[in-house]
N, C-alpha and C positions, 0 to 999 in steps of 0.2 A: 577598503578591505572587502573581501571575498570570503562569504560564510558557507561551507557547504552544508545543507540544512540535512537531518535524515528524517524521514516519516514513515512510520509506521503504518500498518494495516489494520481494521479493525478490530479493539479488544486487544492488540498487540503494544508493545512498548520501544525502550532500548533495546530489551532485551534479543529482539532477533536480528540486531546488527552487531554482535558478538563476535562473531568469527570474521567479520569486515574490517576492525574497530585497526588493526594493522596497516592496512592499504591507506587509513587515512591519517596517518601519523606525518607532520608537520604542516597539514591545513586548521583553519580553524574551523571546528565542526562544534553543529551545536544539534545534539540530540533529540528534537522537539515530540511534545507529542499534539495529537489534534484540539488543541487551544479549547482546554475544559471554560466551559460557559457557554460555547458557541453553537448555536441551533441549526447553523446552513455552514456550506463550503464557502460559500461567498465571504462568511462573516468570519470562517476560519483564516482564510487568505487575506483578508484586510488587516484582522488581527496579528498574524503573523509578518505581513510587509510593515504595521507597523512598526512590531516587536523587533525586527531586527533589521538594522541601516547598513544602504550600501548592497551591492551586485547579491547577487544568491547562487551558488549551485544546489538543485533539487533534489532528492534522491530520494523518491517515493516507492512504497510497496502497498499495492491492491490499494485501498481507498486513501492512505497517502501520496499513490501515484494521483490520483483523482483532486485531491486538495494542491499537488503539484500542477495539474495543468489548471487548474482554476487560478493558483497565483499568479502561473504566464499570464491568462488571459486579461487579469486583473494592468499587471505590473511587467511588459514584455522587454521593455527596458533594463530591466532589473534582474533578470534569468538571464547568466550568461553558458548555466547546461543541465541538461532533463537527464534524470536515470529514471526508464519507467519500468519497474517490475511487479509482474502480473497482474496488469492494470486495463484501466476501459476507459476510453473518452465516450460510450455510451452512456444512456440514462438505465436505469432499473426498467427492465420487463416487467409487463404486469405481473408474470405468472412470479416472478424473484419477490415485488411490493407484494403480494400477496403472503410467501414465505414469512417476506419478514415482518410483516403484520401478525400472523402467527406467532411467531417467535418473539416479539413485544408481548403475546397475551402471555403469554409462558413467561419472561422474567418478570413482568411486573406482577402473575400470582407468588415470583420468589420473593419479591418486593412486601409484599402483601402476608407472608410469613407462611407461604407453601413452593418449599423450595427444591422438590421432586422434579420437577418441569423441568426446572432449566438445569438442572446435574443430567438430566433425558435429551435434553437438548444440546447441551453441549458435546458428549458421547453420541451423537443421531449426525453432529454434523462434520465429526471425525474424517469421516474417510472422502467427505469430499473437499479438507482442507489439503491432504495430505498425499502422497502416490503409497498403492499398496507399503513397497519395500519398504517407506520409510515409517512405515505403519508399525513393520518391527522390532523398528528401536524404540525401545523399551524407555531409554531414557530421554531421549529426541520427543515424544510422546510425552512425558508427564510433566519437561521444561514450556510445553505449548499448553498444556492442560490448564498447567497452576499459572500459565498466566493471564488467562481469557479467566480462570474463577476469581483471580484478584483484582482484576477491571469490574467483575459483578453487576448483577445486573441493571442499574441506575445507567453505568456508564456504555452499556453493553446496549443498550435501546438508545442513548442518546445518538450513540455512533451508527446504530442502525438507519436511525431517522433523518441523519445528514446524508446516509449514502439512497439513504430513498428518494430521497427531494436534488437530487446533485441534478446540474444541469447537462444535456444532449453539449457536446463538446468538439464533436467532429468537423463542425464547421471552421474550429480554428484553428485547426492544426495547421491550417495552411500559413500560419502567420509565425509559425513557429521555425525561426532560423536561428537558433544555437546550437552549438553538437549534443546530439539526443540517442541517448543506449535505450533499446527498450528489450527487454527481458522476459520469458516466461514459458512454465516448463509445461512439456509439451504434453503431458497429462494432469493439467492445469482443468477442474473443473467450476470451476469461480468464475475466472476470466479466461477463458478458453482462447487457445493461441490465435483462432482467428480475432481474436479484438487486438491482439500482439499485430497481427501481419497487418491490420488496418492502420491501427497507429503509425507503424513505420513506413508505410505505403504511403502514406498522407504526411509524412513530418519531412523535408527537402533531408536527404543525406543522413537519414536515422540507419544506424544500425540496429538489425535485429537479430538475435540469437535465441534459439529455442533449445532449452536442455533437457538432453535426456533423461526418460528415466525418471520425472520430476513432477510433482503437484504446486501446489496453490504457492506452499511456505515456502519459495526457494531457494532464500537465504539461510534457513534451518537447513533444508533438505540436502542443499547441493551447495555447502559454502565455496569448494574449489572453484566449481565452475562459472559461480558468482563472482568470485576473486578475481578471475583471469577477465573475466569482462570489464568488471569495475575499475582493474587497471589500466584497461586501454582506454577506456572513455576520460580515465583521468589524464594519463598521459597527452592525449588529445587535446586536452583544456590546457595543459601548460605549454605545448608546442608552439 
């Protein structure tokens, strides 16, 4: 049997595979999230290949893209197809480990019962989750808000601290021959399109699509145009 796995991006859940949850109606999908207890990718991706038996398709976003190529790398066997959106086979820049070094001090003073910080924090890091436009839906905005504050911040530093320590990845893309979507909107300031055009440069036969008009979240932002890709990569897998 063939699972298609979906991962989330930091702080995020099921929940921003919402408007997807259609497209994948008669596979067996299993909604994961990044395997609470696990302190690396590495240990995430073990955990996960052993959690579920049998072929995988991947469907990562931002640091779930990231736990998705750490499984290929792990289990190449086993990945019979990549969805990479808004993602990086790079490591963290110093100047980003710095960020979120930062941003560890700040939730763990919420931890610590001063929780000013990270309400500043979370609102400070707004607009560069998001592209303006989608900045003014109102309700698009407080369904991403309430769910980065209900991961809190325990959960919110642990997933910091996996995507700090993730491994440099570029060197395996080249090993990577499954049909592979990679995604990412082109006002992406997270994982900025050129880590998109690199992935797909480097993966044999990756399609890449950059959507307009689009930040970081762009399964939130831009579900149509998320749809229309995600259908062809499927379509592709059963051909």
């Amino acid at each position: 049997m063939t699972t298609l796995v979906l991962l989330p991006g930091l702080g995020c859940d099921a929940r921003i595979w919402a408007d997807q949850r259609p497209l994948f109606e008669g596979h067996a999908v299993r909604e994961a999230q990044l395997h609470a207890g696990c302190d690396s990718l590495p240990e995430a991706a073990r955990a996960l290949l052993d959690e579920l038996p049998g072929d995988l398709l991947l469907c990562g976003a931002s640091l779930g893209g990231m736990l998705a190529l750490e499984v290929h790398a792990q289990a190449p066997q086993r990945v019979r197809g990549l969805a990479l959106l808004g993602t990086s086979a790079r490591p963290d820049t110093p100047e980003r480990t710095a960020m979120r070094v930062e941003g560890i001090r700040l939730m763990q003073a919420a931890l610590d019962g001063k929780p000013a910080g990270f309400a500043a924090l979370l609102q400070a890091n707004l607009p560069f989750a998001m592209h303006g436009e989608a900045l003014d839906d109102k309700p698009l905005v407080a369904r991403f808000m309430t769910m980065l504050r209900e991961a809190g911040p325990a959960e919110l530093i642990r997933q910091n601290r996996m995507s700090m320590t993730r491994r440099d990845h570029r060197s395996t893309l080249a090993r990577v021959r499954c049909p592979t979507l990679v995604l990412c909107g082109d006002d992406d300031q997270v994982t900025p399109p050129e880590h998109a055009q690199e992935l797909a440069a480097n993966i044999a036969g990756a399609e890449l699509r950059l959507i307009p008009r689009c930040g970081h979240m762009l399964t939130m932002e831009k579900p149509a145009a998320v749809n229309t890709a995600l259908q062809g990569w499927l379509a592709q897998l059963s051909s």
